[in-house]
C-alpha positions as CSV (number, residue, x, y, z in Angstrom):
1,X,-15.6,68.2,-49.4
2,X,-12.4,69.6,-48.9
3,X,-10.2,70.1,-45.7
4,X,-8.1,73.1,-44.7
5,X,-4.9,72.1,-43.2
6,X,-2.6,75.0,-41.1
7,X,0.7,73.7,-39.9
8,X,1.7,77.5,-39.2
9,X,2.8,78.3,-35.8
10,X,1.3,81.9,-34.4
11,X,3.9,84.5,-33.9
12,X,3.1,87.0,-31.2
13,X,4.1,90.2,-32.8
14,X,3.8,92.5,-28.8
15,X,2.6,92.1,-25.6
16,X,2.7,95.3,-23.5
17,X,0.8,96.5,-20.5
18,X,-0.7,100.1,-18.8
19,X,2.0,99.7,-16.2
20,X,4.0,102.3,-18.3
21,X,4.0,105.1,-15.8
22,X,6.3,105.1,-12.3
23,X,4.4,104.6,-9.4
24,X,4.0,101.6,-7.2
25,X,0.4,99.0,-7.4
26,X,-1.3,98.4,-4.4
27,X,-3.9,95.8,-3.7
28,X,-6.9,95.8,-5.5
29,X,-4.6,97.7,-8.2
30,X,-4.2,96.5,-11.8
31,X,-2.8,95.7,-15.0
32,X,-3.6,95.5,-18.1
33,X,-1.7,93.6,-20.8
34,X,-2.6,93.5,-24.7
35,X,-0.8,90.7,-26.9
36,X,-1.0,91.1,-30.4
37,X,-0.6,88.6,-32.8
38,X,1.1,89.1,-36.2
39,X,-1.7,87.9,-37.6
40,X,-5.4,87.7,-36.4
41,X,-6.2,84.2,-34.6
42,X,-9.8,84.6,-33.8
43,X,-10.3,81.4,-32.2
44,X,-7.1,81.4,-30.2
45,X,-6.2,80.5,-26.5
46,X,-3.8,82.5,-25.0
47,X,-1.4,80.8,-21.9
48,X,0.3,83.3,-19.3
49,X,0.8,83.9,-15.8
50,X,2.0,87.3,-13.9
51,X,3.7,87.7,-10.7
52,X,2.8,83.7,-10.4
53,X,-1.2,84.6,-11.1
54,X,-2.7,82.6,-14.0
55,X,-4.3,85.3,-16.4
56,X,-7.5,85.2,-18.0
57,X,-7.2,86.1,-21.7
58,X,-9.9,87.5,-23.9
59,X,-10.7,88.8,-27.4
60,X,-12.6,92.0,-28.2
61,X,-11.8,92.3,-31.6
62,X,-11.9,88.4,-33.2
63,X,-8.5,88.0,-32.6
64,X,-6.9,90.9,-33.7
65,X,-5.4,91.8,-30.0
66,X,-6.0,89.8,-26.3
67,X,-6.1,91.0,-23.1
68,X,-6.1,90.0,-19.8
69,X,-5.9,91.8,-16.7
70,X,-3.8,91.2,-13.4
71,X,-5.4,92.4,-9.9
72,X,-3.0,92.8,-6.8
73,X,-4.2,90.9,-4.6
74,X,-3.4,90.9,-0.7
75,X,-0.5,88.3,0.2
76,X,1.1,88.1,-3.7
77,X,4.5,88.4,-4.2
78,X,6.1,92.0,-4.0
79,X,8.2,93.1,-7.0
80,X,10.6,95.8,-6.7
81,X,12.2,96.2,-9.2
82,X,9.6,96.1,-11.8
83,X,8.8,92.5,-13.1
84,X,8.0,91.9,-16.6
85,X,5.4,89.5,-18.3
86,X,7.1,86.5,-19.6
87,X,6.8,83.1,-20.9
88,X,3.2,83.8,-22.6
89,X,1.8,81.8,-25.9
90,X,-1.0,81.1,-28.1
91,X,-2.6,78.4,-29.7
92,X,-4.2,78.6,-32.5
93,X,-7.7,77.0,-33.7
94,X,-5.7,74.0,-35.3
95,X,-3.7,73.4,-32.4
96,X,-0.4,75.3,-33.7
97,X,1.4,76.9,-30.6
98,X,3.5,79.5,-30.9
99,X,6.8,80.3,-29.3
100,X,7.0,82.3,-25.6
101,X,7.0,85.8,-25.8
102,X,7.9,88.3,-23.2
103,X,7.1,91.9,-22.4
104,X,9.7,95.1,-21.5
105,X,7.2,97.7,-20.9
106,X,6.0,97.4,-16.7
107,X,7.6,99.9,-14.7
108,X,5.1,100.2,-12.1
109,X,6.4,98.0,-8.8
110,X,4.0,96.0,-6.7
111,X,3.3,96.1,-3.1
112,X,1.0,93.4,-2.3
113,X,1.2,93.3,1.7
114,X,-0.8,95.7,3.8
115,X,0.9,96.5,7.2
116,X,0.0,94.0,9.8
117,X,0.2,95.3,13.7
118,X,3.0,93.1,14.8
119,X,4.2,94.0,18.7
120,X,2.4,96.6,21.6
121,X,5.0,98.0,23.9
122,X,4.2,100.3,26.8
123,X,7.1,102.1,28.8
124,X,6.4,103.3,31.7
125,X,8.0,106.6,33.0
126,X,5.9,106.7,36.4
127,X,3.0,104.9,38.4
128,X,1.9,101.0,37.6
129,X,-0.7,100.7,34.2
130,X,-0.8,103.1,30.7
131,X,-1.8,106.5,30.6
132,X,-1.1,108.0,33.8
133,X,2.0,110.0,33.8
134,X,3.7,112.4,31.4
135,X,5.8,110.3,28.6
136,X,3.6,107.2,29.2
137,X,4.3,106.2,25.7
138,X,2.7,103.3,23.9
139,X,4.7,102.2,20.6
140,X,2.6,99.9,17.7
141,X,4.9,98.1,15.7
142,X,3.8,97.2,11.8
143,X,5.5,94.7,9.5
144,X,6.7,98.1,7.1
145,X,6.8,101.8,7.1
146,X,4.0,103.7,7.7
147,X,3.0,106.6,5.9
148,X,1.5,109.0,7.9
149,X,0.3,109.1,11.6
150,X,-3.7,108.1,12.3
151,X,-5.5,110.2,14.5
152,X,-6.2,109.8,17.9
153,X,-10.2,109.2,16.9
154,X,-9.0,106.9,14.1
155,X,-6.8,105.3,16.6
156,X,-9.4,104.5,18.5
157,X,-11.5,102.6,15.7
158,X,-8.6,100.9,14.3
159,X,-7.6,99.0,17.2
160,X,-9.5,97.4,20.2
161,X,-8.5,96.3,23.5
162,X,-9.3,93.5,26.2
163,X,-10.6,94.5,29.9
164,X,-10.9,98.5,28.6
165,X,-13.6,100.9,27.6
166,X,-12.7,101.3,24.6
167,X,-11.3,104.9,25.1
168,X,-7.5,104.1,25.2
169,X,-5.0,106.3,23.3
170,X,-4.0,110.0,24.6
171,X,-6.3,113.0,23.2
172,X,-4.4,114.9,21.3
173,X,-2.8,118.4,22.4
174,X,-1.3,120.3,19.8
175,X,-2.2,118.7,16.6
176,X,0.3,115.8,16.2
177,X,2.6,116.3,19.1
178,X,1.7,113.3,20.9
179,X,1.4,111.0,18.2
180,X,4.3,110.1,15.9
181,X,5.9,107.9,13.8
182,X,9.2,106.1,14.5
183,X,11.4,103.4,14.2
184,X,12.4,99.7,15.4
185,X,12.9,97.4,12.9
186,X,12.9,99.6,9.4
187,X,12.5,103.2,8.7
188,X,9.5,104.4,10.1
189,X,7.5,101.5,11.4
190,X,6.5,102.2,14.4
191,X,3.6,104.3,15.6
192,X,4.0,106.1,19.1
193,X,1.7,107.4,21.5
194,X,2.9,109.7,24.2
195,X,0.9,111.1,27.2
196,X,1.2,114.4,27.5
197,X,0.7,117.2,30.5
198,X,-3.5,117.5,31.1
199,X,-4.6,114.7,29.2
200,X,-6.5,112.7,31.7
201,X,-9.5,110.9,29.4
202,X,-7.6,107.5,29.6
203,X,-5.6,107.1,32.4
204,X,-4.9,103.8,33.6
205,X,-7.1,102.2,30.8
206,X,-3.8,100.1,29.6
207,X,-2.2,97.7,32.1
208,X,0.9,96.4,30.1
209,X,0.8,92.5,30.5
210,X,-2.3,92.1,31.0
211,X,-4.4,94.1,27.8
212,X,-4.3,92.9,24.5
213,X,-4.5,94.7,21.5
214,X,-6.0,93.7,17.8
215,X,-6.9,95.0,15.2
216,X,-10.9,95.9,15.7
217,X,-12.2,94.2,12.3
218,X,-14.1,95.9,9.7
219,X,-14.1,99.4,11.5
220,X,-10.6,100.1,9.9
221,X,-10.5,103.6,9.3
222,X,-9.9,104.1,5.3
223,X,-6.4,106.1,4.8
224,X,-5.7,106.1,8.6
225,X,-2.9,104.2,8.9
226,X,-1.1,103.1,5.4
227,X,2.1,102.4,4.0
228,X,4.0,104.0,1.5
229,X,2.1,102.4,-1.7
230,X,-1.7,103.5,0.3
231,X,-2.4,100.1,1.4
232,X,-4.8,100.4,4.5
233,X,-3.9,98.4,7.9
234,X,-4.7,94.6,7.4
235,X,-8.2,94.4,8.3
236,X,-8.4,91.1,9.5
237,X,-8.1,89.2,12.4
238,X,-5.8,85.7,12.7
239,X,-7.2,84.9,15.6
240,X,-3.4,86.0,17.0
241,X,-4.6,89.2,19.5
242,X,-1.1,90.5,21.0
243,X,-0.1,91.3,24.2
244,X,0.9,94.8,25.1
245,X,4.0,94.3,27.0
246,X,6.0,96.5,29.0
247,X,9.8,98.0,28.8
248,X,10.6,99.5,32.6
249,X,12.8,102.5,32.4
250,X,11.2,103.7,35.7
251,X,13.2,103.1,39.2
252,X,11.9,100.7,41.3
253,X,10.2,102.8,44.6
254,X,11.9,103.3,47.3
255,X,11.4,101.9,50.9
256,X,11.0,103.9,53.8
257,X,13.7,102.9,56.7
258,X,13.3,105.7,59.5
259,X,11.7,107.8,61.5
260,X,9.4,104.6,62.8
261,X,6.2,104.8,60.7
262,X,4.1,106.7,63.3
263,X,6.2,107.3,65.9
264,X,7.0,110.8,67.7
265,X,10.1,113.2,66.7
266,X,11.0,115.7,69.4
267,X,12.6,118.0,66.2
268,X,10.8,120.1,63.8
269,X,13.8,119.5,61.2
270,X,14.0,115.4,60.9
271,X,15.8,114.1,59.1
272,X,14.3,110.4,57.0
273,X,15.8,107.8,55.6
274,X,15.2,105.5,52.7
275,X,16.9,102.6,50.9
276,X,18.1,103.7,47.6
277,X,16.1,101.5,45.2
278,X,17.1,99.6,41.9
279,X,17.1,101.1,38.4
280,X,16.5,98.5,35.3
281,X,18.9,100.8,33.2
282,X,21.3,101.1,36.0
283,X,21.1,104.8,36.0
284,X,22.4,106.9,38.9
285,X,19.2,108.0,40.9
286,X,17.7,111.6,42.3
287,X,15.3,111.6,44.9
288,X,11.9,113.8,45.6
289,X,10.6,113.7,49.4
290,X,7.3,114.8,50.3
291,X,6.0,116.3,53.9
292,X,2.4,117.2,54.2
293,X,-0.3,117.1,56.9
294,X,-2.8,115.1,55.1
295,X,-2.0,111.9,53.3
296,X,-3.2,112.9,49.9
297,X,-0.3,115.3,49.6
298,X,-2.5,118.1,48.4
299,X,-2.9,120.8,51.4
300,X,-1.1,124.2,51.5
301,X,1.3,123.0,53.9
302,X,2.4,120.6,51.3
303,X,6.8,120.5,50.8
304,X,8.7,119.1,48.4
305,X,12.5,118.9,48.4
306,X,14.4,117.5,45.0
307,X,17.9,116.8,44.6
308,X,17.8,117.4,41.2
309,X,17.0,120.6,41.7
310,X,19.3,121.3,44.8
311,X,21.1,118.9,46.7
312,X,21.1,121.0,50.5
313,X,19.7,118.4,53.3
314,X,20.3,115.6,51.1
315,X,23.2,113.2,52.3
316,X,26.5,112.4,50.1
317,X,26.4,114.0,47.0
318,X,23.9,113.0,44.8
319,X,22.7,111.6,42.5
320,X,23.1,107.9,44.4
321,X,24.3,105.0,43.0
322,X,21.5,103.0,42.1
323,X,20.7,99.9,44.9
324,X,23.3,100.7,47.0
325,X,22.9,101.6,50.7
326,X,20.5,104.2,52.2
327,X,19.9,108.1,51.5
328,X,18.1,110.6,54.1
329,X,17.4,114.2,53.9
330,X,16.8,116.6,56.7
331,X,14.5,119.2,56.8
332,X,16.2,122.6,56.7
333,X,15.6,125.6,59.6
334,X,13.8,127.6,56.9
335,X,11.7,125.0,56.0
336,X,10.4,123.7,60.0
337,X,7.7,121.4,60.3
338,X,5.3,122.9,63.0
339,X,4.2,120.4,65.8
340,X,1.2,117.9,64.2
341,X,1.3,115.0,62.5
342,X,3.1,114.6,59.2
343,X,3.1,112.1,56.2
344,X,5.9,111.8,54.2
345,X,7.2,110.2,51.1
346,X,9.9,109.7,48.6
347,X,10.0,109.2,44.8
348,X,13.1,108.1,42.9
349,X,14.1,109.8,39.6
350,X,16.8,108.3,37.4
351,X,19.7,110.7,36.0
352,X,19.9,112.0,33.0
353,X,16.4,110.7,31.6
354,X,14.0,111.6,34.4
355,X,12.2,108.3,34.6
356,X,10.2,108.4,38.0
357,X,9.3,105.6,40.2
358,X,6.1,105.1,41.9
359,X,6.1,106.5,45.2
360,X,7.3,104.6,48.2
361,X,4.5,103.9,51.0
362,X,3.3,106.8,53.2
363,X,4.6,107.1,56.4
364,X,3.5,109.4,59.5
365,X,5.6,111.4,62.2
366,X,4.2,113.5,65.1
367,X,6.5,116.2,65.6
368,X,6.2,117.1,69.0
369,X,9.1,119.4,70.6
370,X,7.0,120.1,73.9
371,X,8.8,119.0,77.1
372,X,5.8,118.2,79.3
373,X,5.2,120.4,82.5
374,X,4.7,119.2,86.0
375,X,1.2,119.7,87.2
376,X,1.4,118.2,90.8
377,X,2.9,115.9,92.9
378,X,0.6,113.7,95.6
379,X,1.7,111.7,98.8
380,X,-0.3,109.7,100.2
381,X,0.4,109.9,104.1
382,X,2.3,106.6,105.2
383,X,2.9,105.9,101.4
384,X,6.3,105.4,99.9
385,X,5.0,105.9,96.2
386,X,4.0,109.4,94.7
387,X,1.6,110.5,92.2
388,X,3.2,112.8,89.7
389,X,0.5,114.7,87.4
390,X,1.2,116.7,84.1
């Protein structure tokens, strides 16, 4: 018999990809690379790796070409600018290895991270808990920029919360107007939801501190919420559920001082007093007082008086230095509170952003400018004391 001996070493003529075109690969995206051999090694294994993923090669054609394709898969390394194939060989059937080749040819970059929900903030411009006052805003912030935002009905499947319904963003009024994209960290990485005048589906469904947020797994709304290479929101759970915390641009409430909760005021303009309360942003503070004759501050003899809006009857000049001291407003001639019983209240408003607190207690005053009149007088005969009636 006779033996064939080959001591030649393969050369690898090419290796190129169909990466060729700009763009960006997202998970579940490919590649596909083609090495060609300067002459055909039907019987040859091919060694290679890509983005630090071993490749699979194949023939199709007894060794004329190999391929092997690449898959982005979620958590690989990103690459930006483009990476190229190197350090790839072949052996041939009677164990001859060539030299490494590299390719030139990938343009395309890789993003190989979805976004991942990484912090819930709520601020709260009003009463306690998330939705119930105009620019209640909740803001989700992702690990990168988002492309687009997700509807409030996408919003809705994408996320779940502890302790709630499961109805918990704003509705929508006026296509995207409440929803929006923003950003903390990086350019545009933060979805925000904003209440907005009428929408009351879902107050108080969010108590900052308390709910957590996660993502609600495998009811990820496809396309909802992306980033910029299409990958959808992470839909997976670590386990790691986040707490929605809370930034408090809102004054604290005031505290009533005088008229004596309850008592009687012979005048029907009193003037009330309150302690001028904190602010956590130190801002300078307007005040809103109440009167009404029901305690739900909804009748038609309800009055409000706002020193934004003008500062007559209020004391000093304001708006107050926040914390400091006491305030008081007195009810004007024009605006006389008839003789019954009154409930009152006051709401702090910081200066220039409008931030309102939640209102102080409710306190009562019977106005009463009567002077009683003398009905009778009796003495008893032989009696030093007298009975006076009225």
């Amino acid at each position: 018999g006779s033996v064939t001996t080959d001591f030649t070493e393969p050369v690898i003529t090419t290796i190129t990809s169909d990466a060729t075109a700009s763009g960006v690969l997202k998970v579940d995206d490919t590649i596909l690379f083609t090495l060609t051999p300067a002459s055909t090694e039907p019987n040859a294994t091919v060694s290679g790796t890509y983005n630090s993923v071993g490749l699979s090669w194949s023939t199709a054609d007894a060794g004329v070409t190999y391929t092997a394709t690449y898959t982005v898969a979620e958590g690989d390394n990103d690459q930006d600018p483009a990476l190229q194939i190197t350090g790839v060989t072949i052996e041939d059937e009677a164990g001859n290895l060539s030299a490494a080749a590299d390719g030139s040819d990938v343009i395309k970059t890789i993003d190989a991270n979805s976004p991942k929900l990484l912090s819930a903030v709520g601020t709260n411009s009003g009463i306690a808990d998330l939705f119930n006052a105009v620019n209640d805003q909740l803001d989700l912030l992702f690990s990168e920029a988002i492309n687009a935002t997700p509807s409030e009905s996408d919003s809705e499947m994408n996320f779940i919360f502890s302790g709630t319904d499961g109805d918990n963003f704003p509705t929508e009024v006026g296509g995207q107007t409440i929803i929006a994209i923003a950003t903390t960290t990086v350019t545009d990485d933060t979805i925000s939801y904003t209440f907005s005048t009428g929408d009351t589906a879902n107050v108080n469904l969010i108590e900052p501190g308390t709910t957590l947020i996660d993502v609600y797994v495998n009811n990820v709304v496809a396309d909802s919420i992306e980033d910029l290479a299409g990958n959808d929101l992470l839909d997976t759970s670590d386990g790691n559920v986040i707490l929605i915390t809370t930034v408090a641009n809102s004054p604290n409430a005031p505290t009533l001082v005088s008229p004596d909760d309850a008592g009687y005021v012979n005048d029907t303009t009193p003037t009330v007093t309150w302690n001028i309360p904190s602010d956590p942003n130190g801002d300078n503070l307007h005040f809103i007082v109440y009167f009404d004759t029901v305690n739900t501050f909804n009748s038609g003899a309800l009055k409000i008086f706002d020193s934004a809006i003008s500062s007559t009857g209020f004391s000093g000049v304001p708006p107050y230095t926040e914390g400091v001291g006491t305030a008081n407003y007195t009810v004007q001639a024009g605006y006389a509170l008839s003789q019954t019983t009154w409930y009152w209240r006051v709401v702090a408003k910081d200066h220039p952003d409008n931030f309102i607190s939640a209102p102080s207690s409710t306190w009562s005053m019977v106005i009463d400018t009567t002077a009683p009149l003398l009905d009778s007088v009796v003495v008893a005969a032989g009696n030093a004391t007298a009975e006076v009636t009225f």
